[in-house]
DSSP file (Angstrom, degrees, kcal/mol; ACC not computed):
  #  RESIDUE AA STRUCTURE BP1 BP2  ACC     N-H-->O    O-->H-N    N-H-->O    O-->H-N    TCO  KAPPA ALPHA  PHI   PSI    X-CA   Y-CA   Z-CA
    1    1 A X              0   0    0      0, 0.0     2,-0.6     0, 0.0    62,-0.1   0.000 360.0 360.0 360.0 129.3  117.6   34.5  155.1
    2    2 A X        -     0   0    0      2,-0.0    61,-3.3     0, 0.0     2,-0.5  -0.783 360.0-169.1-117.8  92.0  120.8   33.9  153.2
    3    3 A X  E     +A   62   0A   0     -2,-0.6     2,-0.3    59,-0.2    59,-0.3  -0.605  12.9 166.1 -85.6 133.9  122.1   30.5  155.1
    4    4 A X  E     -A   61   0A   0     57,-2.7    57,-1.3    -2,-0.5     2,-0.4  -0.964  29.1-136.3-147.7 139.6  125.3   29.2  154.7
    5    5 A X        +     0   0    0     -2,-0.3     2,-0.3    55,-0.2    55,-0.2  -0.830  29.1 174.3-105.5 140.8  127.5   26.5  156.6
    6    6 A X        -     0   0    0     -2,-0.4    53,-1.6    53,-0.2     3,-0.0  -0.995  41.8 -97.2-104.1 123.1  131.6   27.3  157.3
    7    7 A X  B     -B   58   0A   0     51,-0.3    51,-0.3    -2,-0.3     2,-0.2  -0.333  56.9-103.6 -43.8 135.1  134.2   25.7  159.0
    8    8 A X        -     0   0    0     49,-0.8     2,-0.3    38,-0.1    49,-0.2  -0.451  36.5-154.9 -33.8 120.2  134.3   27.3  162.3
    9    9 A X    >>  -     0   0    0     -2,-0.2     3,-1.7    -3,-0.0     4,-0.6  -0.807  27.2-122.1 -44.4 137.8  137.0   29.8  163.2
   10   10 A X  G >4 S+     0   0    0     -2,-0.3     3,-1.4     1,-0.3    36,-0.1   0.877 115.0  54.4 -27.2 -72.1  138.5   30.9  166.2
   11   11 A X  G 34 S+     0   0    0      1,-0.3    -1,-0.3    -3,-0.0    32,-0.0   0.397  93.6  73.8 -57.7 -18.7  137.5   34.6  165.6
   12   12 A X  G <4 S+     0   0    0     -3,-1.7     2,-0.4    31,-0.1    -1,-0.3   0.652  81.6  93.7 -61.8 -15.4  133.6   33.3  165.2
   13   13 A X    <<  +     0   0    0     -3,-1.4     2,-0.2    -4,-0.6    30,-0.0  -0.513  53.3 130.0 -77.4 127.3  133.7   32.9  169.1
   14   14 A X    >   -     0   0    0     -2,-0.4     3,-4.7     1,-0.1     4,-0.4  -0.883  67.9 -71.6 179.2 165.6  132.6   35.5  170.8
   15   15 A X  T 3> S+     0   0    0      1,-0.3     4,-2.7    -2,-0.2     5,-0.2   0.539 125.4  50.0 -44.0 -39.0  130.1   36.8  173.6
   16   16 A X  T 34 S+     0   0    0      2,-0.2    -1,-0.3     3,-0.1     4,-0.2   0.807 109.3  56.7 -65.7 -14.9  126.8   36.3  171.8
   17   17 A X  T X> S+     0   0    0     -3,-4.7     3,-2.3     2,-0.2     4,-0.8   0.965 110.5  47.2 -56.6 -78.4  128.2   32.4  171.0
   18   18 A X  T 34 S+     0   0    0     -4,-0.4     3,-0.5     1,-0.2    -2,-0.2   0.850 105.5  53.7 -31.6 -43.0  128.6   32.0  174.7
   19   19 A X  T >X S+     0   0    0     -4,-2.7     4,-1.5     1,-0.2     3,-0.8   0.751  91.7  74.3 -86.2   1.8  125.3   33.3  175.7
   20   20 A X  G X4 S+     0   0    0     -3,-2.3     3,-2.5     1,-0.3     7,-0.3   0.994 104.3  41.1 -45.5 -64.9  123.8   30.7  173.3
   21   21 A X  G 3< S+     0   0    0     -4,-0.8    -1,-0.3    -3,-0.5    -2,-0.2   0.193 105.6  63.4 -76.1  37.4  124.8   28.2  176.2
   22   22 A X  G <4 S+     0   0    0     -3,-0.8    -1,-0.3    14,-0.1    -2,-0.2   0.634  83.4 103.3 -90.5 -52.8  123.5   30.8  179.2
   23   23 A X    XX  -     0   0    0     -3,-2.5     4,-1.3    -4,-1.5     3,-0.9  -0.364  68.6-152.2 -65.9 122.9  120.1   30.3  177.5
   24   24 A X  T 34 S+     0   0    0      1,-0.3    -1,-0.1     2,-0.2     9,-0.0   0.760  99.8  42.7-115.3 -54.3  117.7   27.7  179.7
   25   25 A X  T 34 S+     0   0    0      2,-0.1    -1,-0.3     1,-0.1    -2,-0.1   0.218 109.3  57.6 -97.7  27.5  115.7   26.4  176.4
   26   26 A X  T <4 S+     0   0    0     -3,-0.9     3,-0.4    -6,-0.2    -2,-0.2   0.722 118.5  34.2 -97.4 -42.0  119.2   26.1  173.9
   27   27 A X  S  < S+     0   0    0     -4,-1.3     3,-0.3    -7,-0.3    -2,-0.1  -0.344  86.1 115.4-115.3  40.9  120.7   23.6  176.5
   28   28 A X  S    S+     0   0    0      1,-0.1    -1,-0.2   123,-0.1    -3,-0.1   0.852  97.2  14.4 -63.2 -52.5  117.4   21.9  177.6
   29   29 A X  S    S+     0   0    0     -3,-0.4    95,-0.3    -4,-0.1     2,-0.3  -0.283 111.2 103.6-128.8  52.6  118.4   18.6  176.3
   30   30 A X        -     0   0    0     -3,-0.3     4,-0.2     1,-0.1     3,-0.1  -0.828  69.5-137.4-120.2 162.3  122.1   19.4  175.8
   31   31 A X  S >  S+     0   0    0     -2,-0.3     3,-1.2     2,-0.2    -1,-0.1   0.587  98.3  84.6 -72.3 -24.4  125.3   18.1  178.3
   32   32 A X  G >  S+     0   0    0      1,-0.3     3,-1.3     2,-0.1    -1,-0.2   0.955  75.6  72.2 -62.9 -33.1  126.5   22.0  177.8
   33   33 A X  G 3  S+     0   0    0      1,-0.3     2,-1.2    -6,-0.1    -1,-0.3   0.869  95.8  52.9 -35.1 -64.4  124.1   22.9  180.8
   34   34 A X  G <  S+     0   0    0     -3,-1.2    -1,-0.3    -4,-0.2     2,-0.3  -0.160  99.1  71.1-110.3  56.4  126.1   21.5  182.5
   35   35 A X    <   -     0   0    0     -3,-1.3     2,-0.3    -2,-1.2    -3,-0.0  -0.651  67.8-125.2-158.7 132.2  129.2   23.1  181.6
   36   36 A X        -     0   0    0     -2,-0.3     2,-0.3     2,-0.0   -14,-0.1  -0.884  29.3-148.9-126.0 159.8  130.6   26.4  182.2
   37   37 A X        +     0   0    0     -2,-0.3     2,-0.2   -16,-0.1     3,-0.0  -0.927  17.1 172.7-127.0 149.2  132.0   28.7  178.9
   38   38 A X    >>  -     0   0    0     -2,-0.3     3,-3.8     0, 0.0     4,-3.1  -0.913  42.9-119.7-127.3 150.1  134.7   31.2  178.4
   39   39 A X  H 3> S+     0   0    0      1,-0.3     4,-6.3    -2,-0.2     5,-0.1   0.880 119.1  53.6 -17.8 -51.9  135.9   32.9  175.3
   40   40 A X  H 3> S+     0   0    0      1,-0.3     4,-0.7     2,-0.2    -1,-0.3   0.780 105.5  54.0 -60.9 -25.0  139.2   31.3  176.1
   41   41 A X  H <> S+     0   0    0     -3,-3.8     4,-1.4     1,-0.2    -1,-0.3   0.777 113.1  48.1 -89.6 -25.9  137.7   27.7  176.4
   42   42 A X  H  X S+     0   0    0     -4,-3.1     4,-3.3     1,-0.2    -1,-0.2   0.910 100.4  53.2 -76.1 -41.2  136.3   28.2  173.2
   43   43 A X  H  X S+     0   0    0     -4,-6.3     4,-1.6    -5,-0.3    -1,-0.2   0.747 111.1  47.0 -57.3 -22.0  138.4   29.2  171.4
   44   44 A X  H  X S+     0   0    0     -4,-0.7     4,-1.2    -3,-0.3    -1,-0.2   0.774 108.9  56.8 -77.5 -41.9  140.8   26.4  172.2
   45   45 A X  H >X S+     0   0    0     -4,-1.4     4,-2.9     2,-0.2     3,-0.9   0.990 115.2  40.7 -60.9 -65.3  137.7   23.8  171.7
   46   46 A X  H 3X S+     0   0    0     -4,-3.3     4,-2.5     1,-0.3    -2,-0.2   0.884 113.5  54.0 -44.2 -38.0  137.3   25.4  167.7
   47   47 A X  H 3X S+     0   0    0     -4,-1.6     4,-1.6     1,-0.2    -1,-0.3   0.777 111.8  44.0 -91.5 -12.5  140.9   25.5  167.5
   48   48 A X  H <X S+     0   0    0     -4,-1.2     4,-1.1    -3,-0.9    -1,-0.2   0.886 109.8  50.7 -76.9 -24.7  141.1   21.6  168.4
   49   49 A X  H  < S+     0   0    0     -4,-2.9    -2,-0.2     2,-0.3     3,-0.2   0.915 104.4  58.7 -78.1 -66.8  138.6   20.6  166.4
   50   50 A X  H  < S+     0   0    0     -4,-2.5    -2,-0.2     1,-0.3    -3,-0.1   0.793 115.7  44.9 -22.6 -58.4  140.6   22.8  163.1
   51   51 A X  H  < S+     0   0    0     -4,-1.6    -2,-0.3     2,-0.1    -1,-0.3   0.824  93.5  97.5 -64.3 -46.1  143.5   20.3  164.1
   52   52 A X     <  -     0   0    0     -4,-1.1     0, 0.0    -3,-0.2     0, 0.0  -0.373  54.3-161.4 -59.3 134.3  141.3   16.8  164.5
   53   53 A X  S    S+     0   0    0      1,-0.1    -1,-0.2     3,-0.1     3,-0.1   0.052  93.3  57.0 -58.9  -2.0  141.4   14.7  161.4
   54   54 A X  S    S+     0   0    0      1,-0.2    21,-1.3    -5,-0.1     2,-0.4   0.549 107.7  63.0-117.8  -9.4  138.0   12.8  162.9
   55   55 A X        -     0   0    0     -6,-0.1     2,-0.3    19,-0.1    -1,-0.2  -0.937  47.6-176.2-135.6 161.4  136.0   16.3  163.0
   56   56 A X  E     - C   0  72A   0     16,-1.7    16,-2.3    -2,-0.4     2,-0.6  -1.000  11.7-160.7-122.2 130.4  134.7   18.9  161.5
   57   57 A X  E     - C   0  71A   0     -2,-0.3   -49,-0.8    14,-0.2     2,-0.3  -0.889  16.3-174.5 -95.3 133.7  133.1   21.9  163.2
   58   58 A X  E     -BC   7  70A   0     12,-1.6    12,-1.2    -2,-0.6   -51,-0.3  -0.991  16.3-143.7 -93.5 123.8  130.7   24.2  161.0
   59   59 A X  E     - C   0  69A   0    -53,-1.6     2,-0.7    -2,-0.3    10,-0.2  -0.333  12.4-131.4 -35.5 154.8  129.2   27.0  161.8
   60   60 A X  E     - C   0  68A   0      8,-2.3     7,-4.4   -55,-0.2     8,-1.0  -0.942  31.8-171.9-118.4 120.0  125.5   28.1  160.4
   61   61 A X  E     -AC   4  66A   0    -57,-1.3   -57,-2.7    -2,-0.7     2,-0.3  -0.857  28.1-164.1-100.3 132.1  125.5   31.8  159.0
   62   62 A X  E >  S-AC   3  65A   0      3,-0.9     3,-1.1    -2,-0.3     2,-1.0  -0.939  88.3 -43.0 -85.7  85.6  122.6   34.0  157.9
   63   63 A X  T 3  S-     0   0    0    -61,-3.3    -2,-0.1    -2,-0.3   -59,-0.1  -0.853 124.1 -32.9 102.4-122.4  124.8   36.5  156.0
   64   64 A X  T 3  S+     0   0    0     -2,-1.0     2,-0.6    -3,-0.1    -1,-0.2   0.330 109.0 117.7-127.4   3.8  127.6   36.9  158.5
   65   65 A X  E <   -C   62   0A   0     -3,-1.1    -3,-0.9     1,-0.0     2,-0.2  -0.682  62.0-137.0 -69.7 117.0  125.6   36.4  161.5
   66   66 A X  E     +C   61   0A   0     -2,-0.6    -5,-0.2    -5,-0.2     3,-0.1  -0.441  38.6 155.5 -84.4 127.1  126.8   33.2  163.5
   67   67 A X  E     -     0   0A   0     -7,-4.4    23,-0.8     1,-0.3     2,-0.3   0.765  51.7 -10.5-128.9  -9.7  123.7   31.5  164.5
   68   68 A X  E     -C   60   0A   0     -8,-1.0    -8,-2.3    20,-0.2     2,-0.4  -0.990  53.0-129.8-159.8 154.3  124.3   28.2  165.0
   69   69 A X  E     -CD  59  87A   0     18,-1.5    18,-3.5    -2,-0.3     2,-0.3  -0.986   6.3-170.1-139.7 159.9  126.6   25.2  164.7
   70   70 A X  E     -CD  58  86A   0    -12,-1.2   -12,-1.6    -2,-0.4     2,-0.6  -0.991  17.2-154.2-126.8 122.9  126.6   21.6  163.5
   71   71 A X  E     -CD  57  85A   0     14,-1.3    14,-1.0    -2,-0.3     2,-0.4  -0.776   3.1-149.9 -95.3 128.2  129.7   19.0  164.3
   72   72 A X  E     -CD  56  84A   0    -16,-2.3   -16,-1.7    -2,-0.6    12,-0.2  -0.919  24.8-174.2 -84.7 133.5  130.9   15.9  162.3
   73   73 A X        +     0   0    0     10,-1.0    10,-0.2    -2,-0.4   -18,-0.1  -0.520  50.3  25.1 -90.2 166.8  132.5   13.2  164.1
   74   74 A X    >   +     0   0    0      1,-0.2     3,-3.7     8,-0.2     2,-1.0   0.403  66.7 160.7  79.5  -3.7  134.2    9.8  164.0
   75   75 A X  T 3   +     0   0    0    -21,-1.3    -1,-0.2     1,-0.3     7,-0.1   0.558  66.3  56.4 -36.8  21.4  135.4   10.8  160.2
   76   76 A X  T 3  S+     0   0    0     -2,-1.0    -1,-0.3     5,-0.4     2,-0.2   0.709  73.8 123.6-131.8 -15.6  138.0    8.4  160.4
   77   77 A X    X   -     0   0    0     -3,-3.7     3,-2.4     4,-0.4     4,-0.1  -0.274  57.6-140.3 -58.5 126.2  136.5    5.4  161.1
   78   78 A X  T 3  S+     0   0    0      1,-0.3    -1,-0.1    -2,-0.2    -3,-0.1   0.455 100.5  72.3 -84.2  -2.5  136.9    2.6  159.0
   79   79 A X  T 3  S-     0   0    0      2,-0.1    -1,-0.3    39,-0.0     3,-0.1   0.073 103.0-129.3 -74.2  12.1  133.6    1.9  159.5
   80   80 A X    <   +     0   0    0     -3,-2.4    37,-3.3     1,-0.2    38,-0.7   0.650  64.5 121.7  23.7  54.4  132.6    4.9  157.2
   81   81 A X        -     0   0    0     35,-0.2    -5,-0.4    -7,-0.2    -4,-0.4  -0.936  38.4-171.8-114.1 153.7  130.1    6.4  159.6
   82   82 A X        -     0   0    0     -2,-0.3    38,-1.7    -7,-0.1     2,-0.3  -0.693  12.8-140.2-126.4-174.7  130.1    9.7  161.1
   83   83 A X  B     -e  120   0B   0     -2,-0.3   -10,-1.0   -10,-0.2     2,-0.3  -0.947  14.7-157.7-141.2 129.8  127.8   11.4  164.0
   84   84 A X  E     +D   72   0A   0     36,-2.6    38,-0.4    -2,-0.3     2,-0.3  -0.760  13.9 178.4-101.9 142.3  126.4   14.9  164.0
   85   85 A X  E     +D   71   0A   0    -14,-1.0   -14,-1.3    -2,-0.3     2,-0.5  -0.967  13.7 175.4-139.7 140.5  125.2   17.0  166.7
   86   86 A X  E     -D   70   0A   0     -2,-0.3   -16,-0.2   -16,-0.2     2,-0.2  -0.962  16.4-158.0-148.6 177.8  124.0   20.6  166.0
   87   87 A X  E     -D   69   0A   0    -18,-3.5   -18,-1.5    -2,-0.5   -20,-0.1  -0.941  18.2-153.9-154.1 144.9  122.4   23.6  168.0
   88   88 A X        +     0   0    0     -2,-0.2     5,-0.2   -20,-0.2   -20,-0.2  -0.353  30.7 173.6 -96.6  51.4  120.4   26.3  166.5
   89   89 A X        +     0   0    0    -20,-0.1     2,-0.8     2,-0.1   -21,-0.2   0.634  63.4  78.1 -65.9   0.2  121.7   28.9  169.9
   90   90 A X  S    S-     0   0    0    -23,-0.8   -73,-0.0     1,-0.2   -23,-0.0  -0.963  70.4-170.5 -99.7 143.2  120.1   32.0  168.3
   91   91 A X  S >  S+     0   0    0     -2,-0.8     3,-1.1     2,-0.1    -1,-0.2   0.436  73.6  72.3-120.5 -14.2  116.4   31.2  169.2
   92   92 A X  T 3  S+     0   0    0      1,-0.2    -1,-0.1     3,-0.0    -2,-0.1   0.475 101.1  49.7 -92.6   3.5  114.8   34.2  167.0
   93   93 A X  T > >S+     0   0    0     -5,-0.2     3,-1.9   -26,-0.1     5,-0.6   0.595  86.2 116.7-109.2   9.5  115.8   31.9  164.0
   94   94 A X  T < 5S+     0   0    0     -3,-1.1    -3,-0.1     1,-0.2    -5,-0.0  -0.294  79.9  27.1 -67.6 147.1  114.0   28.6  165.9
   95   95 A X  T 3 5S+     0   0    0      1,-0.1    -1,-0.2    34,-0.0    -4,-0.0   0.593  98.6  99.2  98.1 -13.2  111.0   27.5  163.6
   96   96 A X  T < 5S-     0   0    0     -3,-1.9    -2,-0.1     4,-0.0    -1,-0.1   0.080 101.2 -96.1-123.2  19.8  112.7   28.9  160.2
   97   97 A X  T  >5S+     0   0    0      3,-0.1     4,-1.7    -4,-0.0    -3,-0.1   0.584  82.1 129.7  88.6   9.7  114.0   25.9  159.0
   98   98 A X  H  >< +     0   0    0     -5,-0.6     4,-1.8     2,-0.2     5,-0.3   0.964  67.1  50.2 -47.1 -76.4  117.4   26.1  160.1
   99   99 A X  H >> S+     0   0    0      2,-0.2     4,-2.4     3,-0.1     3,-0.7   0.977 114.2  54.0 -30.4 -61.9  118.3   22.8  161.8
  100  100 A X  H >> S+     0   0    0      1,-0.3     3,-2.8     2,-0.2     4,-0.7   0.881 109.2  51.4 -59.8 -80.9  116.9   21.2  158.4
  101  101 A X  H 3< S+     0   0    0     -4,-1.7     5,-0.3     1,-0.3    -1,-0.3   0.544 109.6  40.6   8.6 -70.4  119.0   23.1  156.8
  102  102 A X  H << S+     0   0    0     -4,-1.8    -1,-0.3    -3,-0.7    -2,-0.2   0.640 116.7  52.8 -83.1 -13.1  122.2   22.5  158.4
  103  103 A X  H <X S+     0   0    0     -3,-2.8     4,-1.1    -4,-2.4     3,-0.4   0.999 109.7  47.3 -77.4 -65.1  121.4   18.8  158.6
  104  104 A X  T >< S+     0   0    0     -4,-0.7     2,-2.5     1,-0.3     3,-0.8   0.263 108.6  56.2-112.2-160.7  120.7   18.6  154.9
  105  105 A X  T 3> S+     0   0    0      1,-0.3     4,-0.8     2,-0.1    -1,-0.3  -0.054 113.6  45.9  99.8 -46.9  124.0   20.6  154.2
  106  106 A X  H 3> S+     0   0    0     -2,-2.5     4,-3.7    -3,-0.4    -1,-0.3   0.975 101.6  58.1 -60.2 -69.3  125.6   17.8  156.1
  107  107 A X  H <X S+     0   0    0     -4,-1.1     4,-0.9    -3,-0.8    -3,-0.2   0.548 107.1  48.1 -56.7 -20.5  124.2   15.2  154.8
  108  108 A X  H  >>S+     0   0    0     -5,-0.2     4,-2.7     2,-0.2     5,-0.5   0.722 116.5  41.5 -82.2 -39.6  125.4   16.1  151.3
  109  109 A X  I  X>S+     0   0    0     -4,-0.8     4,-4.3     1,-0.2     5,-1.5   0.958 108.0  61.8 -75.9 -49.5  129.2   16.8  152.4
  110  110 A X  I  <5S+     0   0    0     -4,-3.7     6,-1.2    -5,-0.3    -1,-0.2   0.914 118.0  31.9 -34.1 -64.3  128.8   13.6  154.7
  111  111 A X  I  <5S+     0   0    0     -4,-0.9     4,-0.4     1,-0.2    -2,-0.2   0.940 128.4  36.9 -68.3 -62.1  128.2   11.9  150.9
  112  112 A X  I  <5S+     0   0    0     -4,-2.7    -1,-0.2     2,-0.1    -3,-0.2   0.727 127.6  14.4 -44.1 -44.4  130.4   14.0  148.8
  113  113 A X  I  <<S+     0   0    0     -4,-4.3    -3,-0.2    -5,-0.5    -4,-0.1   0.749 133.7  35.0-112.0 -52.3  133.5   15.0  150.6
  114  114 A X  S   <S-     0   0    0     -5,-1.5    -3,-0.2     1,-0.1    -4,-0.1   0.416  93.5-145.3 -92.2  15.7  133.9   13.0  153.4
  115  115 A X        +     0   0    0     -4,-0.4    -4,-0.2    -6,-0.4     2,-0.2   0.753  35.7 164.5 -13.9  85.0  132.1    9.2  151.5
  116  116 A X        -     0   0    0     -6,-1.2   -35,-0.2     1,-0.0    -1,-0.1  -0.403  41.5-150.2 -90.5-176.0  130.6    7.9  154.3
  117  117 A X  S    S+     0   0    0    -37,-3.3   -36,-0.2    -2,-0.2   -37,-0.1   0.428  72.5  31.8-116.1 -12.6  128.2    5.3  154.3
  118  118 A X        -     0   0    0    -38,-0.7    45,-0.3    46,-0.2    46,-0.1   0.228  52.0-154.2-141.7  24.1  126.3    6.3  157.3
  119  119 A X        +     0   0    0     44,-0.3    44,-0.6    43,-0.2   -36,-0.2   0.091  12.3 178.8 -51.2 128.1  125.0    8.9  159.6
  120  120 A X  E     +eF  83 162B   0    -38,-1.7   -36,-2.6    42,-0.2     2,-0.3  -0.573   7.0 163.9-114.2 165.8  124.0    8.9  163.4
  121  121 A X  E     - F   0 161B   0     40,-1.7    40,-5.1   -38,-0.2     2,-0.5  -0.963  19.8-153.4-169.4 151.4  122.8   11.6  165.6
  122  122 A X  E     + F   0 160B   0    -38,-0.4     2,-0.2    -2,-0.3    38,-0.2  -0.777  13.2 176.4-148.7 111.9  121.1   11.1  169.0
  123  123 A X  E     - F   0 159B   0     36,-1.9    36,-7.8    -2,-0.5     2,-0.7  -0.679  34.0 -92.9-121.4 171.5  118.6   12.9  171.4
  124  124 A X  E >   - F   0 158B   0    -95,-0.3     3,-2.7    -2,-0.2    34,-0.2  -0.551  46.4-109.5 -72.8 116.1  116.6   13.1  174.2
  125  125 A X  T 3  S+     0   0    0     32,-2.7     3,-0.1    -2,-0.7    -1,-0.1  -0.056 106.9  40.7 -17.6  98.3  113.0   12.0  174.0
  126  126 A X  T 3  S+     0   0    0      1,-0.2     2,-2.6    -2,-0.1     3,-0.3  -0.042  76.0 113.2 128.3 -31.2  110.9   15.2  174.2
  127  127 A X    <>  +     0   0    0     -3,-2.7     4,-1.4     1,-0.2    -1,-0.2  -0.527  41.3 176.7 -95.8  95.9  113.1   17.6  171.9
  128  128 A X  H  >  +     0   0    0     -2,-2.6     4,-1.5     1,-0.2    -1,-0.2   0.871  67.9  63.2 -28.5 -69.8  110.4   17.8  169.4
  129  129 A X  H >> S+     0   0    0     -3,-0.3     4,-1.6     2,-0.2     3,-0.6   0.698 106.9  37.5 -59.4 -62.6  112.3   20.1  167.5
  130  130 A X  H >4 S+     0   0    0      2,-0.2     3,-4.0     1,-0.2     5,-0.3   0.977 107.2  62.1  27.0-104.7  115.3   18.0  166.6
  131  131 A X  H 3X S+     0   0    0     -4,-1.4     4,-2.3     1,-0.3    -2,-0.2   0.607 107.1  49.2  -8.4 -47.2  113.4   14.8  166.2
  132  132 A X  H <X S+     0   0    0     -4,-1.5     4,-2.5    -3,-0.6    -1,-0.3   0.988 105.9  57.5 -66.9 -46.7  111.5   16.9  163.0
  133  133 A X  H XX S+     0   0    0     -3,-4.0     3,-2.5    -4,-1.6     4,-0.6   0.914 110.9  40.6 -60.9 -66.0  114.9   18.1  161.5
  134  134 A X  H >4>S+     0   0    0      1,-0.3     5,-3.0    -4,-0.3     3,-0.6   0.708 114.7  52.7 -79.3   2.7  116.2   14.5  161.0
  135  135 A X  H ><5S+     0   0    0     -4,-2.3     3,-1.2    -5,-0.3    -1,-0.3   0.865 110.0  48.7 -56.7 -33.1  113.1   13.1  159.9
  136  136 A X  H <<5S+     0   0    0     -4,-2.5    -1,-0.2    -3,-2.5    -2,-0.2   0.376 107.0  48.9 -76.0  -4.8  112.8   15.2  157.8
  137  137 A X  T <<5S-     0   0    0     -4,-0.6    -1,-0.3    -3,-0.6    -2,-0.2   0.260 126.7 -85.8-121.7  -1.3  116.0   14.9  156.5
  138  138 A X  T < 5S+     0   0    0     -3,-1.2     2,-0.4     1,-0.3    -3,-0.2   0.753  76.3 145.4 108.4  -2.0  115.7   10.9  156.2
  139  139 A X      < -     0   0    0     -5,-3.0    -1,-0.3    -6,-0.2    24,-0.2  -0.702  34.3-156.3 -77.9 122.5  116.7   10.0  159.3
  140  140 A X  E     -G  162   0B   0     22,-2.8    22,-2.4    -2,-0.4     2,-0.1  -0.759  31.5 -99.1-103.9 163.4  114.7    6.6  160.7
  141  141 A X  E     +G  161   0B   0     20,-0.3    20,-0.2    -2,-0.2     3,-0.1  -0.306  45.6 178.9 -43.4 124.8  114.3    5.9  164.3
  142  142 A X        -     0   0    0     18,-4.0     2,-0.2     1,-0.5    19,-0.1   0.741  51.4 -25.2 -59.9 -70.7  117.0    3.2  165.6
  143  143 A X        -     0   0    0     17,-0.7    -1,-0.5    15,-0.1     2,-0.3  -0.810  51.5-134.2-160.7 172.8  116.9    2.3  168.8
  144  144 A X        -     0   0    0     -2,-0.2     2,-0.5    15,-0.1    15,-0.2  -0.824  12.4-153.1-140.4 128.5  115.7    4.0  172.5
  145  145 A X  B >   -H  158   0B   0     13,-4.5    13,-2.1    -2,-0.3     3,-0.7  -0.846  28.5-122.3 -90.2 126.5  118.0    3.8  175.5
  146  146 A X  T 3  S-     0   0    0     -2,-0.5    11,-0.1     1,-0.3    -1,-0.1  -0.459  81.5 -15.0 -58.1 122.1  115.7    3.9  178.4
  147  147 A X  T 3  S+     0   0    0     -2,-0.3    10,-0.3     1,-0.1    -1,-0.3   0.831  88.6 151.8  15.3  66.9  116.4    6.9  180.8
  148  148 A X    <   +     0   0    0     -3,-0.7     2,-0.6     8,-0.7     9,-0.2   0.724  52.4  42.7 -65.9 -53.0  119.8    7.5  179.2
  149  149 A X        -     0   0    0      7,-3.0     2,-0.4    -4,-0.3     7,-0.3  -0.805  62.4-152.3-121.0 137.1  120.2   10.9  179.8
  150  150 A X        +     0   0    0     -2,-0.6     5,-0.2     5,-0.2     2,-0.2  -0.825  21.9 163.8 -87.5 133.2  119.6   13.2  182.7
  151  151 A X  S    S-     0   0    0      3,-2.1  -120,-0.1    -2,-0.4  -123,-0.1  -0.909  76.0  -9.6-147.7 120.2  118.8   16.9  181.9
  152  152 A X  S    S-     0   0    0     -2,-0.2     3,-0.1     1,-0.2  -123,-0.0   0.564 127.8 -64.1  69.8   6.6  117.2   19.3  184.8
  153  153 A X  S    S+     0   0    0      1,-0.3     2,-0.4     0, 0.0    -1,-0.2   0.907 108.4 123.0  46.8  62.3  116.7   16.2  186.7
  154  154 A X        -     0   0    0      2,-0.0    -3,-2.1    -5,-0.0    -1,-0.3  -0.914  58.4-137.6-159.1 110.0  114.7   14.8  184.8
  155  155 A X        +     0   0    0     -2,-0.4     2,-0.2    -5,-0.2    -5,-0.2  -0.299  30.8 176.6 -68.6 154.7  115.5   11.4  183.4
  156  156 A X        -     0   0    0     -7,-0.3    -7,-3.0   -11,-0.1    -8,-0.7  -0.884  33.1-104.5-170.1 141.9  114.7   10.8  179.3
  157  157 A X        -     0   0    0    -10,-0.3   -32,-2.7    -2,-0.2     2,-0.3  -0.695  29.6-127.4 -76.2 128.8  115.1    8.4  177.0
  158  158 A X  E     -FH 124 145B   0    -13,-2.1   -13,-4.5    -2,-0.4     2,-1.1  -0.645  15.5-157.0-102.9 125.9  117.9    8.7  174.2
  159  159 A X  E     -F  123   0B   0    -36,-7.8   -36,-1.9    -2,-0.3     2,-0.2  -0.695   3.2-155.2-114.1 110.6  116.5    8.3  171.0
  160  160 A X  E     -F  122   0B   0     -2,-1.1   -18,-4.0   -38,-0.2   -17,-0.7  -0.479  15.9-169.7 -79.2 138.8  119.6    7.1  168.4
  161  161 A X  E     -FG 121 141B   0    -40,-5.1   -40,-1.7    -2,-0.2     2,-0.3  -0.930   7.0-176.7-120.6 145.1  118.4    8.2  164.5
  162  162 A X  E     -FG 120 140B   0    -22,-2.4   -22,-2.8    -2,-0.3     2,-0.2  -0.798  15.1-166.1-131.5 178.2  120.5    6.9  161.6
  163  163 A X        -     0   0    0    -44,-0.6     2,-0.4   -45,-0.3   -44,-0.3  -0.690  16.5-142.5-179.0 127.2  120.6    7.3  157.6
  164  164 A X              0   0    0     -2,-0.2   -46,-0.2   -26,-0.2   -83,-0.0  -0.623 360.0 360.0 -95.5 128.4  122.4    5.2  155.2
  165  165 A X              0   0    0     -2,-0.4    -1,-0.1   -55,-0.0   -47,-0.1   0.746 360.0 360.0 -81.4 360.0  123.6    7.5  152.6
């Protein structure tokens, strides 16, 4: 694998992007379930975020294959914290160190470009997989909002992870 994160583009949307959110274990513990995608919507979402001064969207590339993405937030905040969100949506690269990757990728630009002081990210109780990347990446345990989020019908507790850079 030759991984690399890019700001998003317009012209990265396309039909295998969408079917990320089609997929029943990509948007397990995601709001995009509930959600509907088109090309059009997307492209307009990437191209708003190119315009925001408080985000940044990345993509995650192996090569030139789009496999994933991770967002910065809140870049503007005078409280010099940001929040991150990612998805790995190609599922034959789940397991390979990806998520850590793009966190860790993050976490350096977070320090470097954008000199925050802080990063948050927040999930549902039960997505294992998550949970590892930002431990792993230095992220401690916060807080847990008790059956904060619904996904499938199925109430879970939202567990907020921080790291002060």
């Amino acid at each position: 694998m030759k991984l690399k994160l890019q700001i998003l583009q317009e012209n990265d949307v396309n039909q295998s992007y969408l079917d990320w959110y089609q997929n029943e274990k990509v948007v397990r513990y995601s709001d995009n379930q509930y959600r509907s995608f088109s090309i059009e919507e997307q492209k307009r979402y990437v191209k708003n975020c190119l315009a925001s001064k408080d985000t940044d969207l990345f993509g995650i590339f192996d090569e030139d294959i789009h496999i994933g993405n991770i967002i910065i937030n809140r870049l503007n905040s005078v409280h010099k914290w940001g929040e991150i969100t990612y998805v790995v949506g190609n599922t034959d690269y789940w397991g390979k160190g990806v998520g850590f990757f793009a966190v860790s990728e993050i976490i350096i630009k977070a320090k470097k470009v954008y000199k925050l002081n802080k990063l948050c990210a927040g999930l549902a109780e039960g997505n294992i997989g998550s949970q590892r990347v930002l431990e792993k990446n230095g992220f401690k345990l916060e807080g847990r909002r008790l059956k904060q989020l619904v996904f499938g019908g199925q109430f879970y507790n939202q567990l907020d992870y921080g790291l002060l850079l």
